[in-house]
Structure formats: structure tokens, C-alpha cells
py3Dmol code that shows the C-alpha trace and the ligand (Angstrom):
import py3Dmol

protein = """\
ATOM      1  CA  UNK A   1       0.000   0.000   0.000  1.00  0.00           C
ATOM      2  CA  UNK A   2       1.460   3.440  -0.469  1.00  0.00           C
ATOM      3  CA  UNK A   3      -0.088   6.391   1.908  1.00  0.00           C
ATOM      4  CA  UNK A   4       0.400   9.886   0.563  1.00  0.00           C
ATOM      5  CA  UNK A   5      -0.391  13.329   2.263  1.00  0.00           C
ATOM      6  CA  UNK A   6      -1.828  15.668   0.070  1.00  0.00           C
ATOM      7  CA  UNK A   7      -3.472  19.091  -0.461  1.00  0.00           C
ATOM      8  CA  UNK A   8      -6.777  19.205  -2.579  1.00  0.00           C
ATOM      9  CA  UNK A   9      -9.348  21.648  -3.279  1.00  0.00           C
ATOM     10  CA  UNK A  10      -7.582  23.412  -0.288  1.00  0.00           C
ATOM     11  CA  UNK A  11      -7.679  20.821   2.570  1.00  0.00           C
ATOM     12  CA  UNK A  12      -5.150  18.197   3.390  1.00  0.00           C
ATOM     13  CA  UNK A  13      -5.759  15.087   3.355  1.00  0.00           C
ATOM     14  CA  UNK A  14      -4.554  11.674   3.490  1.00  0.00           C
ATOM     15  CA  UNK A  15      -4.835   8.626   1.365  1.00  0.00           C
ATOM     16  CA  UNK A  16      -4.278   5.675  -0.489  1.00  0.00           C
ATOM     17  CA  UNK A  17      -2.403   6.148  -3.720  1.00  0.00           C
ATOM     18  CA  UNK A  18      -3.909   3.241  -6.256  1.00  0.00           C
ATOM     19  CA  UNK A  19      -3.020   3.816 -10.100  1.00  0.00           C
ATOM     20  CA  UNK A  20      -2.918   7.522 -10.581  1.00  0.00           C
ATOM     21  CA  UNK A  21      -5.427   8.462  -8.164  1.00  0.00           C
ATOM     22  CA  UNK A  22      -5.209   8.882  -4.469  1.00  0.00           C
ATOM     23  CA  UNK A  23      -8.189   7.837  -2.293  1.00  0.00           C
ATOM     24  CA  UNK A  24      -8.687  10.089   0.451  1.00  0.00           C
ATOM     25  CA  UNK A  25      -9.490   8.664   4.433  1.00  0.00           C
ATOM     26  CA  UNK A  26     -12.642  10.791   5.300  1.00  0.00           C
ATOM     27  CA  UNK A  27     -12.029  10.715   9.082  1.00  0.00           C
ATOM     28  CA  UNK A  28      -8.011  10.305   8.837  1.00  0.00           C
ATOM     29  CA  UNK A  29      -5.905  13.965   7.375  1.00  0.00           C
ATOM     30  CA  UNK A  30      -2.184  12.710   8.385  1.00  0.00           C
ATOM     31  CA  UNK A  31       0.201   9.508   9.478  1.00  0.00           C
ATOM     32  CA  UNK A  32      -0.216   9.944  13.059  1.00  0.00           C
ATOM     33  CA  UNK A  33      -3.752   9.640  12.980  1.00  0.00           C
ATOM     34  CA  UNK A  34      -4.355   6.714  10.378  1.00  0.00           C
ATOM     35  CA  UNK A  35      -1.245   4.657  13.256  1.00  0.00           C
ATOM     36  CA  UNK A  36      -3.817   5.841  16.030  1.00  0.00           C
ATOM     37  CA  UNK A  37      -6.458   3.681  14.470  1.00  0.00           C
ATOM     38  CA  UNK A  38      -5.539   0.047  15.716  1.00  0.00           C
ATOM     39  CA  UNK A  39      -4.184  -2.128  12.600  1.00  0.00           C
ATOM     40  CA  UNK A  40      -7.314  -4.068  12.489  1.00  0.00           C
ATOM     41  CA  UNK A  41      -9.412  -1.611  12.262  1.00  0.00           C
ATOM     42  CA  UNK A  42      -7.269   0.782   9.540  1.00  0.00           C
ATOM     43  CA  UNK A  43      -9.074  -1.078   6.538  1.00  0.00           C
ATOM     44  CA  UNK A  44     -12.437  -0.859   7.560  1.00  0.00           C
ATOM     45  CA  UNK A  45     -11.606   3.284   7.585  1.00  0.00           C
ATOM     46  CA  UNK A  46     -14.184   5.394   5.151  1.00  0.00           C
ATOM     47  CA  UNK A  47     -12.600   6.652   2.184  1.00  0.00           C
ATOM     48  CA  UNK A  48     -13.659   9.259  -0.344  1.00  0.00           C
ATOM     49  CA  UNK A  49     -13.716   8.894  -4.311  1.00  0.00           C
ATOM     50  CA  UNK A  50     -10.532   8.766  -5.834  1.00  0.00           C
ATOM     51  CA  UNK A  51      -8.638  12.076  -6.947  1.00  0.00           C
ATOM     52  CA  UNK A  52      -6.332  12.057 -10.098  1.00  0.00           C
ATOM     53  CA  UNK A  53      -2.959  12.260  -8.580  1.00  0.00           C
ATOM     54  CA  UNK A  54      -2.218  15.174 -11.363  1.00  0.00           C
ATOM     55  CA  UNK A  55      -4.599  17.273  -9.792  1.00  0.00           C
ATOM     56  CA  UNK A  56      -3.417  17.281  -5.775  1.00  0.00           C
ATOM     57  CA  UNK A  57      -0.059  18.428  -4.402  1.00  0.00           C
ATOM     58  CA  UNK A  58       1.411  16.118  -2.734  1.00  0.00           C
ATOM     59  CA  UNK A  59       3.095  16.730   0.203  1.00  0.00           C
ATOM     60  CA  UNK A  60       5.551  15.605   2.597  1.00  0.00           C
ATOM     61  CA  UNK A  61       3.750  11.819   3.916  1.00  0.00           C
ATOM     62  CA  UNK A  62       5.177  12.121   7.303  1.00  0.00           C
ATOM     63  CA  UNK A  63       5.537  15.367   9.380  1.00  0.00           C
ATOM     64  CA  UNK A  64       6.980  14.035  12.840  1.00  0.00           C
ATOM     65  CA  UNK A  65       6.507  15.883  15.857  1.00  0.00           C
ATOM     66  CA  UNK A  66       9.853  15.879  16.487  1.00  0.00           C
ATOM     67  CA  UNK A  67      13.644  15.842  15.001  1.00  0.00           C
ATOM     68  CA  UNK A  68      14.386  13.518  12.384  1.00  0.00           C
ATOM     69  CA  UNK A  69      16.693  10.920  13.423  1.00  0.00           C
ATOM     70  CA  UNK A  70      19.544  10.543  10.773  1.00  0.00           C
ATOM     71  CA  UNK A  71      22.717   8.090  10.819  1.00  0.00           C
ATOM     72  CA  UNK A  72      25.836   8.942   9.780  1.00  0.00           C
ATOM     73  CA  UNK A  73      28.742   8.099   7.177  1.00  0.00           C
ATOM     74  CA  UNK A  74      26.498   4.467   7.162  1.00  0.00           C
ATOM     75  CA  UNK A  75      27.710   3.476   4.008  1.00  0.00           C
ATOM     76  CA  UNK A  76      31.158   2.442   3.402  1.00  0.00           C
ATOM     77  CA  UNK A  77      31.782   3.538   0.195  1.00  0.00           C
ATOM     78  CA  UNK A  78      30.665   6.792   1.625  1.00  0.00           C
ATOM     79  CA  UNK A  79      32.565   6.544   4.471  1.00  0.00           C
ATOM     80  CA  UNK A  80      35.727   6.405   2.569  1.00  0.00           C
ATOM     81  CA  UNK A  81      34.858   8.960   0.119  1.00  0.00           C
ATOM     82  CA  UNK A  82      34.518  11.307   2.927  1.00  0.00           C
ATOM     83  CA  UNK A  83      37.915  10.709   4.549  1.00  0.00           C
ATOM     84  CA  UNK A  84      39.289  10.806   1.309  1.00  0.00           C
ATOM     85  CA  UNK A  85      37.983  14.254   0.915  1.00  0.00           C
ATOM     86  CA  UNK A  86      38.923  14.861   4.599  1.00  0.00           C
ATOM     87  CA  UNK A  87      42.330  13.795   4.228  1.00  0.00           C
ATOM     88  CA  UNK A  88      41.358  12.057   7.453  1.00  0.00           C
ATOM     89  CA  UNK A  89      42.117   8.138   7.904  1.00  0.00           C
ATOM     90  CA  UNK A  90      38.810   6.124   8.151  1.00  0.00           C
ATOM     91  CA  UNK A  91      37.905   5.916  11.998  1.00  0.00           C
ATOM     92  CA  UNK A  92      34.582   3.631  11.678  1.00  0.00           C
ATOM     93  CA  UNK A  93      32.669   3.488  14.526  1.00  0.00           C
ATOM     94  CA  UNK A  94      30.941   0.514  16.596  1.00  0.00           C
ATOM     95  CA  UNK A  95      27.707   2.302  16.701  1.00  0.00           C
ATOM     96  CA  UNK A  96      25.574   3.872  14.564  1.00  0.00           C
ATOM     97  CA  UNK A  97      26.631   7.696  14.170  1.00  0.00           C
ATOM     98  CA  UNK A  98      23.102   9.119  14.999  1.00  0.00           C
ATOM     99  CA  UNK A  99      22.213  12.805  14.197  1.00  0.00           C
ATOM    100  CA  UNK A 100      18.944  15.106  14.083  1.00  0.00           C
ATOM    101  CA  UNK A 101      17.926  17.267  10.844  1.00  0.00           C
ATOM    102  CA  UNK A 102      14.660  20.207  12.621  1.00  0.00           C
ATOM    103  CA  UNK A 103      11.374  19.510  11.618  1.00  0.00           C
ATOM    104  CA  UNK A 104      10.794  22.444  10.060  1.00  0.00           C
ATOM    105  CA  UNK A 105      13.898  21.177   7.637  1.00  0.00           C
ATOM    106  CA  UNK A 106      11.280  19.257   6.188  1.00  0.00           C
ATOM    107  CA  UNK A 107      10.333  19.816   2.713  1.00  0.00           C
ATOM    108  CA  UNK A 108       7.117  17.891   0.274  1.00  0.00           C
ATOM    109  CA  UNK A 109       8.408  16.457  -2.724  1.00  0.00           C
ATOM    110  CA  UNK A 110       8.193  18.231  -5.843  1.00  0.00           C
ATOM    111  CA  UNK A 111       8.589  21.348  -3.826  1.00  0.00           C
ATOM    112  CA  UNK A 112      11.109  23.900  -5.040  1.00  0.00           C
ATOM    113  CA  UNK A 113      13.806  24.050  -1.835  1.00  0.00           C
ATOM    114  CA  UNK A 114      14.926  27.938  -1.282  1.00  0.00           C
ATOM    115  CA  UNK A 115      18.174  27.903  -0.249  1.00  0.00           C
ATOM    116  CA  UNK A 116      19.952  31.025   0.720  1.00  0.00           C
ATOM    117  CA  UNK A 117      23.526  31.514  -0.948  1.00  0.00           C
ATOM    118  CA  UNK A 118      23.974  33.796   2.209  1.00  0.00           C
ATOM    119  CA  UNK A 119      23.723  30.756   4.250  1.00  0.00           C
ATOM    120  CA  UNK A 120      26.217  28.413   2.717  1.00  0.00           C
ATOM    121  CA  UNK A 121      27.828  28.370  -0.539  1.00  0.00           C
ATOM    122  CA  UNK A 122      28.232  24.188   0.037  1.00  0.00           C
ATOM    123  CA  UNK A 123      24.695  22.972  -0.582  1.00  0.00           C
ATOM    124  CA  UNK A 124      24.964  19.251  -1.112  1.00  0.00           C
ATOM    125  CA  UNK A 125      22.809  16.128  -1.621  1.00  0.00           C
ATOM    126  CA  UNK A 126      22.264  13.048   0.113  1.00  0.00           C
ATOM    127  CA  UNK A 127      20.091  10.189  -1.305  1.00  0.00           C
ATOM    128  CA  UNK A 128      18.643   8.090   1.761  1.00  0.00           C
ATOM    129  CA  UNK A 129      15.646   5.179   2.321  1.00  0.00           C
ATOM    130  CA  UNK A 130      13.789   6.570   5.418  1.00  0.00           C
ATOM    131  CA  UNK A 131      12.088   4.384   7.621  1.00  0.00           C
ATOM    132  CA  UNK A 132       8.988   5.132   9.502  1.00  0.00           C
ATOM    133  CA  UNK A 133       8.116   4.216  12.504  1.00  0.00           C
ATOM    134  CA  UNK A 134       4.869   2.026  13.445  1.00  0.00           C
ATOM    135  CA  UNK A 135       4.243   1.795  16.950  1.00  0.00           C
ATOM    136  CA  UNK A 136       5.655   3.474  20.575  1.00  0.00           C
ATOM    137  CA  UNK A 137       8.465   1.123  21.914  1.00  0.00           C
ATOM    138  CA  UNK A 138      11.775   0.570  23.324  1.00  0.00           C
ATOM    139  CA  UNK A 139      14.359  -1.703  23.657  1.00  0.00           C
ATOM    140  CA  UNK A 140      13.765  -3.452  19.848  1.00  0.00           C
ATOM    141  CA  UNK A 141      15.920  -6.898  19.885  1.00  0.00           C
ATOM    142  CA  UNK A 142      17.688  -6.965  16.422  1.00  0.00           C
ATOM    143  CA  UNK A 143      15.286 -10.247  15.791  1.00  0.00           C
ATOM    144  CA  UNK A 144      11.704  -7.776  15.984  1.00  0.00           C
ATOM    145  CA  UNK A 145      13.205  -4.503  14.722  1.00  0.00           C
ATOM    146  CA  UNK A 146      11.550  -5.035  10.902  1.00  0.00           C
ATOM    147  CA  UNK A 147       8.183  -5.013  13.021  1.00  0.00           C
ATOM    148  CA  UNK A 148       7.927  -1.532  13.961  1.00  0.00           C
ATOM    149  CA  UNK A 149       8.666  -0.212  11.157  1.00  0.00           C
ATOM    150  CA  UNK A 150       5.289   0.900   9.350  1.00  0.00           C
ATOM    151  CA  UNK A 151       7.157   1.514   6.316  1.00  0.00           C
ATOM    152  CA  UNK A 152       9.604   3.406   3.775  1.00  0.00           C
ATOM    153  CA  UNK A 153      10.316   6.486   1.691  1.00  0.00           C
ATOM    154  CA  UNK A 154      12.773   8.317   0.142  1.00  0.00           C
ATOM    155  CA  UNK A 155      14.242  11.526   2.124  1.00  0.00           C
ATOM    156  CA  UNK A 156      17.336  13.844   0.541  1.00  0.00           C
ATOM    157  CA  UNK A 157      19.569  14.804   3.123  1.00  0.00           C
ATOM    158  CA  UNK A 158      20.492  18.489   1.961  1.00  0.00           C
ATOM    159  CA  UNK A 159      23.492  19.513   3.553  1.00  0.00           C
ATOM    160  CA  UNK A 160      25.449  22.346   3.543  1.00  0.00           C
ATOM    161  CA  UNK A 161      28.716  21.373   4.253  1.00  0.00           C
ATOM    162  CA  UNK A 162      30.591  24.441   4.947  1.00  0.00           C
ATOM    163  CA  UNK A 163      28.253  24.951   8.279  1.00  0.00           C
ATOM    164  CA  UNK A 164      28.747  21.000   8.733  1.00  0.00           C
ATOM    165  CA  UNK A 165      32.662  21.555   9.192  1.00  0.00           C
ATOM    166  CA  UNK A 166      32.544  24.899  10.992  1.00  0.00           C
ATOM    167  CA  UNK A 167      30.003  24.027  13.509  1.00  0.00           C
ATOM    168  CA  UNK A 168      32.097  20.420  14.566  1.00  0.00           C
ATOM    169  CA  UNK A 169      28.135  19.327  15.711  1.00  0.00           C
ATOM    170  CA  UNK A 170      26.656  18.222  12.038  1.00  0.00           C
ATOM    171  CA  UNK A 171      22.864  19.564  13.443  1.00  0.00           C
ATOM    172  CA  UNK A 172      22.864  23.300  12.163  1.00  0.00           C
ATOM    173  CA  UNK A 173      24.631  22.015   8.685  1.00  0.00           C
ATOM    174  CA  UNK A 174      21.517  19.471   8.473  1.00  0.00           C
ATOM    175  CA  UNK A 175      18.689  21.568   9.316  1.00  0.00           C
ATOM    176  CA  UNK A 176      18.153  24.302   7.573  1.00  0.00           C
ATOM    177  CA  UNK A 177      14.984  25.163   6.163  1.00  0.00           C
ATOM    178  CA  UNK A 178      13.632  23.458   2.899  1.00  0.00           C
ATOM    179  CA  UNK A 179      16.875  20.611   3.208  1.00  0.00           C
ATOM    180  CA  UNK A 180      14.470  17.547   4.158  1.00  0.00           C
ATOM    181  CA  UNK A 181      12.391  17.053   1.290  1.00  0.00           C
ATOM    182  CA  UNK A 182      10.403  13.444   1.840  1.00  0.00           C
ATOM    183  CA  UNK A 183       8.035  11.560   0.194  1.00  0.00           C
ATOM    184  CA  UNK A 184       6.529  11.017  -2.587  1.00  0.00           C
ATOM    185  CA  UNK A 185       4.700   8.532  -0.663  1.00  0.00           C
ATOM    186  CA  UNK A 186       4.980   6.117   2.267  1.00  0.00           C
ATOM    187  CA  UNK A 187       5.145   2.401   0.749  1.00  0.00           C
ATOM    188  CA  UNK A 188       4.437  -0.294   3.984  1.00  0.00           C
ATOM    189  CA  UNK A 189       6.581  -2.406   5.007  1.00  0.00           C
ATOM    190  CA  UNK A 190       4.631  -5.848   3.721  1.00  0.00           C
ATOM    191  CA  UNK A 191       5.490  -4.587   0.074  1.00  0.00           C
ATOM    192  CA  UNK A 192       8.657  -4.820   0.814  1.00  0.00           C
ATOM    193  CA  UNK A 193      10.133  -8.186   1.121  1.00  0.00           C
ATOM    194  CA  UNK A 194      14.157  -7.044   1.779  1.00  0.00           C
ATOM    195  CA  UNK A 195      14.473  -3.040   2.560  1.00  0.00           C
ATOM    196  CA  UNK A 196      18.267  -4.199   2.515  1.00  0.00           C
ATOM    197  CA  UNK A 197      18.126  -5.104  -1.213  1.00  0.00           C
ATOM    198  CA  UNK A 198      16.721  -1.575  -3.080  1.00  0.00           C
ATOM    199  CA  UNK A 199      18.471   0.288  -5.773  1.00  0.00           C
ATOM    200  CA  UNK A 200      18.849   3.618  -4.509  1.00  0.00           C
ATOM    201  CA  UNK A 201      20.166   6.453  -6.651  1.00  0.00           C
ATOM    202  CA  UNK A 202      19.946  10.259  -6.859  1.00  0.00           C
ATOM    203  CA  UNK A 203      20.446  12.050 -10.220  1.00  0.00           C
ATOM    204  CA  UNK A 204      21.345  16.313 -10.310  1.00  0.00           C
ATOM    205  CA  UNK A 205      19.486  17.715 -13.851  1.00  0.00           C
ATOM    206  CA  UNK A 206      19.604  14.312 -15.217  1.00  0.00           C
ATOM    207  CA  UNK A 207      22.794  12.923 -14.459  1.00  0.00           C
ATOM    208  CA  UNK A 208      23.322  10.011 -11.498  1.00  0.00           C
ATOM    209  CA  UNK A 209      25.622  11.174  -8.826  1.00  0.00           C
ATOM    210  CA  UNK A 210      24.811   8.299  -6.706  1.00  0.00           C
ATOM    211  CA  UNK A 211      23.831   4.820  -7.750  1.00  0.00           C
ATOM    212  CA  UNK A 212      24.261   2.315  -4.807  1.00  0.00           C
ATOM    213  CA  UNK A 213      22.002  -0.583  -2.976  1.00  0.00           C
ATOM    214  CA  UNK A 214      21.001  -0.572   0.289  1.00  0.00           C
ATOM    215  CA  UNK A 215      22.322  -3.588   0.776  1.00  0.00           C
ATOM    216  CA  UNK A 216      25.911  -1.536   1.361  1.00  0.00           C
ATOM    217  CA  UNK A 217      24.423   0.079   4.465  1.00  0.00           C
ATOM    218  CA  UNK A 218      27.394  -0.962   7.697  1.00  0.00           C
ATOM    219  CA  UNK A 219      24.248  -0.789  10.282  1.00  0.00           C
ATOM    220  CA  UNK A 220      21.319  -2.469   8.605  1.00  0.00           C
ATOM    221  CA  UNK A 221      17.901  -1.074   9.641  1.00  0.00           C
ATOM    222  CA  UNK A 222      17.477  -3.756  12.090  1.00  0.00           C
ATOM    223  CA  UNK A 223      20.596  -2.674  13.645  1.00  0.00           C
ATOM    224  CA  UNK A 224      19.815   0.962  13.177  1.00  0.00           C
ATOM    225  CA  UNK A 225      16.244   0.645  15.190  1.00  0.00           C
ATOM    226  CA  UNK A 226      18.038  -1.773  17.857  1.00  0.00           C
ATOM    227  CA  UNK A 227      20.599   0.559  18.650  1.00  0.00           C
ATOM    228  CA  UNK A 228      18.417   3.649  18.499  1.00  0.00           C
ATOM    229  CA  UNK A 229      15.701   2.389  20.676  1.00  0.00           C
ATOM    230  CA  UNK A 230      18.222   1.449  23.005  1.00  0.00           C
ATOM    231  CA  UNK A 231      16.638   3.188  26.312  1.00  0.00           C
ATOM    232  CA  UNK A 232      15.200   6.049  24.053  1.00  0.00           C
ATOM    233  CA  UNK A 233      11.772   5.324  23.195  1.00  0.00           C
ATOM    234  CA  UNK A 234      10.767   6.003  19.968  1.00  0.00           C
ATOM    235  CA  UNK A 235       7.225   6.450  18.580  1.00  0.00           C
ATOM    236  CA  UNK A 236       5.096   6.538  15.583  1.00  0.00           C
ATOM    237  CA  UNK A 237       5.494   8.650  13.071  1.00  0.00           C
ATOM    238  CA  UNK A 238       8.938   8.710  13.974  1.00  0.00           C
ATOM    239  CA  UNK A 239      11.563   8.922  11.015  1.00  0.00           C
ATOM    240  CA  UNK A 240      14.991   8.075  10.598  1.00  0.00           C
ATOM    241  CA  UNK A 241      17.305   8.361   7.825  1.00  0.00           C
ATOM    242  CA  UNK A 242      19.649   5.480   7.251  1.00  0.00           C
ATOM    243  CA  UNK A 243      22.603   7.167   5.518  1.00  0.00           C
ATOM    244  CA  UNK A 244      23.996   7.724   2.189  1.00  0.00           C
ATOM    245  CA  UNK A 245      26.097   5.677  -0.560  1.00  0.00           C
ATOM    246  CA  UNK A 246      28.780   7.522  -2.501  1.00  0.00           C
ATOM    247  CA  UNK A 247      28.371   9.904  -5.108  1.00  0.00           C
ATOM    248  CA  UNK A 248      27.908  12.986  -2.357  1.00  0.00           C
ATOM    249  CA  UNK A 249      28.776  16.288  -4.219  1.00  0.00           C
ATOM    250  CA  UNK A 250      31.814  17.350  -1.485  1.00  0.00           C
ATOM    251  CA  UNK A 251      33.952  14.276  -2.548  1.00  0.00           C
ATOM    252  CA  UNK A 252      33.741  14.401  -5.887  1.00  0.00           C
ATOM    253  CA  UNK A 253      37.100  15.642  -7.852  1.00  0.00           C
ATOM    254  CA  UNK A 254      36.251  18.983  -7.871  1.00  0.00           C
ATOM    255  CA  UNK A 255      34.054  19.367  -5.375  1.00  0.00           C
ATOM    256  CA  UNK A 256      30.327  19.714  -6.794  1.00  0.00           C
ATOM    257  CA  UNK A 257      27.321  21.732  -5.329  1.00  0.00           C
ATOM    258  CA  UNK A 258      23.417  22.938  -6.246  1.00  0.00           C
ATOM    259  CA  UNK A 259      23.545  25.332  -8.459  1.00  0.00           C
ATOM    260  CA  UNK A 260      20.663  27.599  -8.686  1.00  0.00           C
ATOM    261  CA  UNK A 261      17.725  25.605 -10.672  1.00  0.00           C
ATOM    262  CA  UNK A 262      19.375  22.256 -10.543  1.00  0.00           C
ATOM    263  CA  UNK A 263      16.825  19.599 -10.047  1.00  0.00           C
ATOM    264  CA  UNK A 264      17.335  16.294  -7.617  1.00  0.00           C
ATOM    265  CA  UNK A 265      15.574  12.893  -8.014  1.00  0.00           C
ATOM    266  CA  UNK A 266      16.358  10.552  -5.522  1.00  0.00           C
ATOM    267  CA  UNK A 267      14.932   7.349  -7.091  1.00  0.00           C
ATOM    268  CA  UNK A 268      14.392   4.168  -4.263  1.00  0.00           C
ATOM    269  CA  UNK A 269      13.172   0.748  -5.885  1.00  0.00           C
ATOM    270  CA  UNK A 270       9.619   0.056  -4.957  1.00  0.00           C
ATOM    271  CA  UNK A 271       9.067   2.985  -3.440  1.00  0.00           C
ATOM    272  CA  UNK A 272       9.411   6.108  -6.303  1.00  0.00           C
ATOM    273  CA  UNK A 273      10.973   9.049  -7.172  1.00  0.00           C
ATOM    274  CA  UNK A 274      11.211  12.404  -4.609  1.00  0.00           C
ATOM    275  CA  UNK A 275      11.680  15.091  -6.934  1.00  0.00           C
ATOM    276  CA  UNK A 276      13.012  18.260  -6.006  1.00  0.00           C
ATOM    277  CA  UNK A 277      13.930  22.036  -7.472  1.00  0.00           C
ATOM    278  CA  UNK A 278      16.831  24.537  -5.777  1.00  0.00           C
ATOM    279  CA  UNK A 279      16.219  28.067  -5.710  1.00  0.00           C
ATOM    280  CA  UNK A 280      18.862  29.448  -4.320  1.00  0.00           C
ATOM    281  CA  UNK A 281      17.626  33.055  -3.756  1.00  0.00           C
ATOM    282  CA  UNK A 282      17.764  34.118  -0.401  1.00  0.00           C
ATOM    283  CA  UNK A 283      14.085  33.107   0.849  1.00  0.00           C
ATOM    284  CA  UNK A 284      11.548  35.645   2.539  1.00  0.00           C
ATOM    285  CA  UNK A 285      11.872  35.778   6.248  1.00  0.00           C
ATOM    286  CA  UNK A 286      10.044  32.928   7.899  1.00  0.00           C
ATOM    287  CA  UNK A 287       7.773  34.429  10.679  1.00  0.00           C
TER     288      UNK A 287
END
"""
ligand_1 = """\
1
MG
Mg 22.831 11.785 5.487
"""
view = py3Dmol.view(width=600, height=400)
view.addModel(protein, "pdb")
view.setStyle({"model": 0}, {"cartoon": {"style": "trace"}})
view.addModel(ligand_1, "xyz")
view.setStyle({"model": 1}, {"stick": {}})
view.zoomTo()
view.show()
């Protein structure tokens, strides 16, 4: 099943996507509240007619109430591209390197991202399978971490690098505004039979920067979930990023980053594409 959040005719809504139309739950408007309905009860939910996909904006399937959890240099081919860049020996760690990108970094797919070049002059990309979270809990064994998770997406984790280095803490290079575009749309966790063998990619105006398989990840999203509900509880709705392969724009030879207009696909097998557009005029002042 894939779950979308959307805006039509004004109101947001939330729904199954089925063909190229979206079904709408009449009593249901985001994630949180469809995982508050108890799983045996979710399919007997109302839904509205279907809604040519063409005609809604979609929007970002998953707003969490709080930070997005993100891991870390989780890829090895990543890993060593960035201490190749770094000049830096590769010092992996034992434990997932777990970091938070704001909420309001978050961004819905096909949305144009406005960066500010007054910001950073280092905006980057970052191709990642998110996993959301089903149900509150704590303490996942390894064994039962697949069953929390409700199920996947794609998420670009926009970075801008130069506040990355300068601020040592990677939190105020990750969460800017407009640099967590998700969706398109949530795909559950039953149509996937192995979330550790998708083709992941992301491509900048057409051209792949990073073609990779999740199967490459160091912590594999059981290990991931383990770890990070290790006495932290996490709930649902809950997202966390699982890293990125190589191909990142800061360790390529020159350097690469966004250019104003350039336009990101980050392309996950079985789930979609989450396109998105970089303006990088500096952006009206968020009140
Ligand atoms: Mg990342």
C-alpha cells in the first residue's frame, strides 16, 4: 500500500495512492492519525472517491513531531569517500553515528527548496531510504526490529557542508529550512520483502551522482532501530534516515554543489521518485 499526504481543493488530506489516483481517508488527514487507528481496524476506515494524482499536491507523507533521526557516514563507500575528501584516515565506529535534521527542515516532494547563498555556498545532496516508525516502543531486539517499522520512503539529506565543518556538531549544517524534502509517498513495510536489497540512486538535472544498494548500508535497519531504541523510546510517526552511498557532491574531484535551478531525483526501488527544485535566492523571512 502506499499512503500519501496531500493538499486538494484546499484541505489536506490523506490517502491511499492506487493507479494515478489517491483515495482520500474521510475521518483520517495525516500519518499519526491513520497509526492511532488500531491495525485491524485501519481497513475498515471510510474513504472518499478517488482524486487524479495530477490534480493534488502532494506533500511531505510524514511530518513528525519531532527531530528527524539521521545516521551517519552508514555506508562504506561513503565513508571512505569522505575521509578521502577529509584527508582524514577512516575511523569507523561501533555504533551507529546518529544525528537530528529540525522539523521544520522538512520539505514535500516536488517542492522547489529555497536555499539562501547567504547561508552556505556548500549545498549538497544526500540520497537516503527513510524508515517510519509504526508503533511506541523501546528496547527493539535486532530479531523484531523489521516489526515496527510501518514503512519506507525516500528523504534527501540536503546539507550544507561548509556549516557541517565549521560548527564540529553536524545539526545546524543538516537543518536548515527546505533541506528535508520526503516523500513522494509512504510504501508499507509488507510490500517490501528485503528493505536491505533496493536500488537507490539520486540524479542532479539528469545525471546520477549516486547509484548504490542498500544492501551496502554498515548498520542495517534492524541494527539501526536496535541501537536507536536502546533506552530512548521512539514512537510513531517517527523517522529516521539510514545514511547515504557515494556519489555525495563534497567528494567528488572537484568538489560539486546545487547550483541555482538544478533539479534532484532521488529514485528508491519500490518505493518512487522524490523530486526536487533549488532556488537558491535568499528566501523571505520565515515568521
Ligand atoms: Mg545523510
Amino acid at each position: 500500500m502506499r499512503l500519501a499526504s496531500f493538499e486538494y481543493d484546499g484541505t489536506v488530506r490523506f490517502g491511499i495512492v492506487d493507479g494515478d489516483g489517491v483515495r482520500p481517508f474521510a475521518s483520517v488527514a495525516t500519518l499519526q492519525a491513520y497509526l492511532a487507528v488500531s491495525p485491524s481496524e485501519r481497513g475498515a476506515l471510510t474513504k472518499g472517491d478517488a482524486v487524479p494524482l495530477r490534480d493534488v499536491t502532494l506533500l511531505a507523507p510524514v511530518r513528525p513531531a519531532k527531530n528527524v533521526f539521521c545516521v551517519g557516514r552508514n555506508y562504506m563507500d561513503h565513508a571512505e569517500e569522505v575521509s578521502r575528501a577529509n584527508g582524514k584516515p577512516l575511523n569507523l565506529p561501533k555504533v551507529p553515528t546518529f544525528f537530528t535534521k529540525a522539523p521544520t527542515a522538512i520539505a514535500n516532494p516536488g517542492a522547489t527548496l529555497r536555499l539562501s547563498p547567504d547561508v552556505s555556498s556548500e549545498y549538497d545532496w544526500e540520497a537516503e531510504l527513510a524508515v517510519v516508525i509504526g508503533e511506541r516502543c523501546r528496547d527493539v531486539a535486532e530479531a523484531d526490529a523489521l516489526s515496527v517499522v510501518f514503512g519506507y520512503t525516500c528523504l534527501n539529506d540536503v546539507t550544507a557542508r561548509d556549516l557541517q565543518r565549521e560548527h564540529q556538531q553536524w545539526f545546524k549544517g543538516k537543518s536548515l529550512d527546505d533541506t528535508c524534502p520526503i516523500g513522494p509517498w509512504i510504501v508499507t513495510a509488507d510490500e517490501i520483502d528485503d528493505p536491505q536489497k533496493l536500488a537507490i540512486a539520486l540524479r542532479v538535472d539528469g545525471e546520477t551522482k549516486q547509484k548504490s544498494t542498500t544492501g551496502k548500508m554498515i548498520f542495517d535497519i534492524r541494527a539501526i532501530v536496535a541501537s536507536l531504541s536502546r533506552g530512548m523510546t521512539l514512537e510513531p510517526g517517527d523517522v529516521i534516515a539510514t545514511g547515504t552511498p557515494d556519489g555525495v557532491g563534497m567528494a567528488r574531484t572537484p568538489p560539486e554543489f546545487l547550483r541555482d535551478g538544478a533539479r534532484m531525483e532521488v529514485e528508491i526501488a519500490k518505493i518512487g521518485v522524490l523530486a526536487n527544485t533549488v532556488a537558491l535566492g535568499t528566501p523571505a523571512i520565515a515568521r
